[in-house]
PATORRO-525877 format. One line per field, with one value per residue (C-alpha): residue in three letters; x, y, z. Coordinates in steps of 0.5 Angstrom, whole numbers, plus 500, padded with zeros to 3 digits. Layout:
<rs>
res = Ala ...
xx = X ...
yy = Y ...
zz = Z ...
</rs>
This chain:
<rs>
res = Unk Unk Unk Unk Unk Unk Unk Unk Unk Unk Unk Unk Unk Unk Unk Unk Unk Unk Unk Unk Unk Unk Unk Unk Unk Unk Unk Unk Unk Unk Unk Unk Unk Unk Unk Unk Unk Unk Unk Unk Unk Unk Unk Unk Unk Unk Unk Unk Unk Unk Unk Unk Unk Unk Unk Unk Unk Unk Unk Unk Unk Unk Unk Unk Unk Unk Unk Unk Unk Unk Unk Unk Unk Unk Unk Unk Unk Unk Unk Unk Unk Unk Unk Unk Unk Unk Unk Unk Unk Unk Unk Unk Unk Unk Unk Unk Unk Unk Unk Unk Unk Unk Unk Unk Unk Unk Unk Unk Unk Unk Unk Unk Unk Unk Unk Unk Unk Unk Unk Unk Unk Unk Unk Unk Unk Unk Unk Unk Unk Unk Unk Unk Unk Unk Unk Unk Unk Unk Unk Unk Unk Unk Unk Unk Unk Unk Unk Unk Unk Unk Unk Unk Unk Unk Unk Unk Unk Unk Unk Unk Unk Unk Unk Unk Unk Unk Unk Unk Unk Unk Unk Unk Unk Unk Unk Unk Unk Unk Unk Unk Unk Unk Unk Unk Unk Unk Unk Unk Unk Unk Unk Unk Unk Unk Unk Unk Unk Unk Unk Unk Unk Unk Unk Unk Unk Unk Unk Unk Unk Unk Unk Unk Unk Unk Unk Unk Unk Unk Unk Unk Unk Unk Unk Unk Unk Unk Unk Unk Unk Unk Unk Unk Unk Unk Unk Unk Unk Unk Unk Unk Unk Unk Unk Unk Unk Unk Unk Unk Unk Unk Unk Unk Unk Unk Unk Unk Unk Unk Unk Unk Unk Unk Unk Unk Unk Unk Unk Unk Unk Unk Unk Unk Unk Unk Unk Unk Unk Unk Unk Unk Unk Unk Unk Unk Unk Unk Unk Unk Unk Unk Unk Unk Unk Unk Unk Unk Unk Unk Unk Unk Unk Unk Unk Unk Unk Unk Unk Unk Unk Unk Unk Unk Unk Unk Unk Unk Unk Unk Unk
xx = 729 728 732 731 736 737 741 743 741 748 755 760 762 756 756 763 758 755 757 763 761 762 763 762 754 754 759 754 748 752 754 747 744 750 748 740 742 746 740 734 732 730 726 729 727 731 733 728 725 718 718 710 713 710 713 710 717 724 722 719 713 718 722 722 719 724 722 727 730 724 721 715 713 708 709 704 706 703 706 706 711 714 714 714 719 718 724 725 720 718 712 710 704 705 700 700 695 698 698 703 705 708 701 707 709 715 714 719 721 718 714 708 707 700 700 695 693 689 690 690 695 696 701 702 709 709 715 717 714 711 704 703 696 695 688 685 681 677 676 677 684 686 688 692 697 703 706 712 713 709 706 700 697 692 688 681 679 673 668 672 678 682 687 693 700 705 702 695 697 694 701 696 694 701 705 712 711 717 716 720 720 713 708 702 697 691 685 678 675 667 666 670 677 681 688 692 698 703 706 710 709 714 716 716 711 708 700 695 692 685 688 692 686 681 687 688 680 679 684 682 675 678 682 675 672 678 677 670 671 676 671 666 670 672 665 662 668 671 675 683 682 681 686 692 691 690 696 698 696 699 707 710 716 722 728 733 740 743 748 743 741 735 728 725 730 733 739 742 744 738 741 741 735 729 731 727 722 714 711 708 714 717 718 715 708 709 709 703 700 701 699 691 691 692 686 682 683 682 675 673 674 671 665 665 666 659 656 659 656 649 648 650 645 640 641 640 633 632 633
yy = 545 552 557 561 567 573 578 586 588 593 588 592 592 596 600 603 606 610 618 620 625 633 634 632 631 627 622 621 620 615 611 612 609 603 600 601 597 592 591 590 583 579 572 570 565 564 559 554 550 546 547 548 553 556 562 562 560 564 572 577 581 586 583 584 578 577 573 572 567 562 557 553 555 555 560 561 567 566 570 578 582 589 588 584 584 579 579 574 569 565 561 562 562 567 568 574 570 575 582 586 593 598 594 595 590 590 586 586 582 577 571 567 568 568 574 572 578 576 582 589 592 600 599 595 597 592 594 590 583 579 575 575 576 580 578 581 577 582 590 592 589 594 601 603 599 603 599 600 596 591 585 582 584 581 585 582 585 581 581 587 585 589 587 592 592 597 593 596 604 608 610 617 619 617 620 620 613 610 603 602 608 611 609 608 608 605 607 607 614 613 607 605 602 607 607 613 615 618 625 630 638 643 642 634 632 626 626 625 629 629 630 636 639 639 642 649 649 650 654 659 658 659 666 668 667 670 677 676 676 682 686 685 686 694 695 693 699 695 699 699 695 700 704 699 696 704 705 700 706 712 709 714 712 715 715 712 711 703 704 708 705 701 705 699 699 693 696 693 697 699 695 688 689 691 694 690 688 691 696 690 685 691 689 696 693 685 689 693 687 682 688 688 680 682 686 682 676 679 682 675 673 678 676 670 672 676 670 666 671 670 663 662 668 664 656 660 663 656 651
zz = 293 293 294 300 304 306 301 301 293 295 296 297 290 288 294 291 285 289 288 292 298 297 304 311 310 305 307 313 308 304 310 313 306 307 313 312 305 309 315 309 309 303 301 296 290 284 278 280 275 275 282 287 292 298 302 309 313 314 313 317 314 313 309 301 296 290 285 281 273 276 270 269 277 282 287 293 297 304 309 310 307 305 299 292 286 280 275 268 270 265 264 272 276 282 287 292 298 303 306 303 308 302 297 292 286 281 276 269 264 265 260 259 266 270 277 282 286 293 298 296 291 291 285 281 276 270 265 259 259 254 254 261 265 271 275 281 285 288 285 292 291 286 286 280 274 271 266 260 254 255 249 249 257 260 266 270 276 278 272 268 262 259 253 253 251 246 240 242 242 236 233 230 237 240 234 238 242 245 246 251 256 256 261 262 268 268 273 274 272 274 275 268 267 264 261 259 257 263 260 264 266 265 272 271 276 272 270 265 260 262 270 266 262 269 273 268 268 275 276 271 275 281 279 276 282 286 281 282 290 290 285 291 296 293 291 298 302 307 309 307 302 295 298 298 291 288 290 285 279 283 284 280 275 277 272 276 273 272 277 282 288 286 289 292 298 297 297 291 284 280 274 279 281 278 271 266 270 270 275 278 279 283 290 293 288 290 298 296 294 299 304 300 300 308 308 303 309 315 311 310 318 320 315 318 325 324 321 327 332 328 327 334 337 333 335 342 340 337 344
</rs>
């Protein structure tokens, strides 16, 4: 029979690994942490061999699935859940018949294994498994995969199929490729199954190449639009507006000593504030600045108010 039952993932063994607390706010944190481990409810089904299961009794819909060291099973997932974790099956069939609340599924090390999805999965998190296929009832069902390590992988979603897996990359266009640890997200992009290597920014925020390449573009767009908009702005006279950003050309340089009080007026001496920097990192420049941006913004309101006033006046002269 199987085996179900209600589990913390954090016994207290493993609780005592979490970090030790620096202060008053911390230990409440941990302790916060601890009794939302203890309350989470799992259905779990682990070390079944040869067995047809189907799991529509003994869990609430926010439980957590784990699947987990199943061989050569059938398992029917029936009822709601929060969440499915799939570990170290080997030659399964699993079937996500029901609704999932966070649409999030944990797949890893698993074998030989058939996922069958049948209600809509925004993530899809493969990692490290071999000959295993993952099939999408409907194209509805499916948002996104994230996969890592994986051999021999098979993706249908509906009448579409992809093949993918670390034996697949191109070693040439993946020069530094780690087998195990990078990712891989897959999409469609125009009505295309797209995969693509998942790289990282300066500042860590995961993302594509093509994602990366389009953002620098419309970003330079935008700036350009941005410059044109202001030459516009000081051509047209409005005032306040030239006079705030020309006094960014009349700052007169003084010569100030390292330990002289600083001449932005922060207060601070000049060697600890702005020495080193450019005229327009100062912080009398980053004020004017802001200020010409103010006058920009309250221009551009005032265009929309006129144009408000107008398109009004004329919807009136229509009725």
């Amino acid at each position: 029979k199987a085996c179900f039952c209600l589990f913390s993932f954090h016994t207290p063994q493993s609780m005592s690994n979490l970090p030790k607390a620096a202060d008053e706010e911390t230990i409440k944190a941990n302790e916060s942490l601890r009794q939302h481990q203890k309350k989470q409810e799992t259905k779990l089904v682990a070390q079944e061999s040869g067995e047809k299961l189907a799991l529509n009794t003994g869990y609430t819909r926010k439980a957590t699935v784990y699947l987990k060291q199943n061989t050569n099973c059938e398992i029917n997932v029936d009822k709601p859940c929060t969440k499915v974790m799939i570990e170290s099956c080997n030659g399964c069939t699993i079937r996500l018949n029901a609704a999932i609340n966070t649409e999030v599924v944990e797949f890893w090390n698993c074998e030989n294994t058939t996922l069958e999805i049948k209600t809509k999965v925004k993530t899809l998190q493969a990692d490290l498994c071999k000959n295993v296929t993952v099939e999408f009832a409907e194209k509805s069902y499916f948002s996104q995969i994230i996969w890592a390590g994986m051999e021999n992988y098979t993706i249908l979603i509906g009448s579409d199929k992809l093949e993918t897996g670390i034996e697949t990359i191109d070693r040439e266009e993946v020069p530094d490729f780690k087998e195990r640890f990078d990712q891989f997200i897959i999409r469609y992009v125009k009505g295309k199954l797209l995969q693509e290597l998942v790289v990282r920014l300066k500042n860590g925020f995961p993302t594509t190449e093509r994602e990366a390449a389009a953002f620098d573009e419309q970003k330079e767009k935008n700036d350009r639009l941005y410059e044109a908009h202001v030459r516009k702005m000081l051509s047209s006279g409005v005032a306040g507006i030239g006079e705030k950003l020309e006094k960014l050309n009349k700052t007169e340089v003084k010569k100030v000593g390292r330990n002289d009080a600083c001449t932005c007026g922060s207060g601070k001496k000049y060697k600890k504030c702005c020495e080193g920097k450019s005229i327009l990192e100062t912080e009398e420049a980053k004020k004017q600045i802001a200020e010409a941006k103010e006058a920009i913004e309250a221009a551009d309101a005032e265009e929309k108010k006129k144009t408000d006033e107008i398109q009004k006046l004329a919807n009136e002269v229509t009725k």
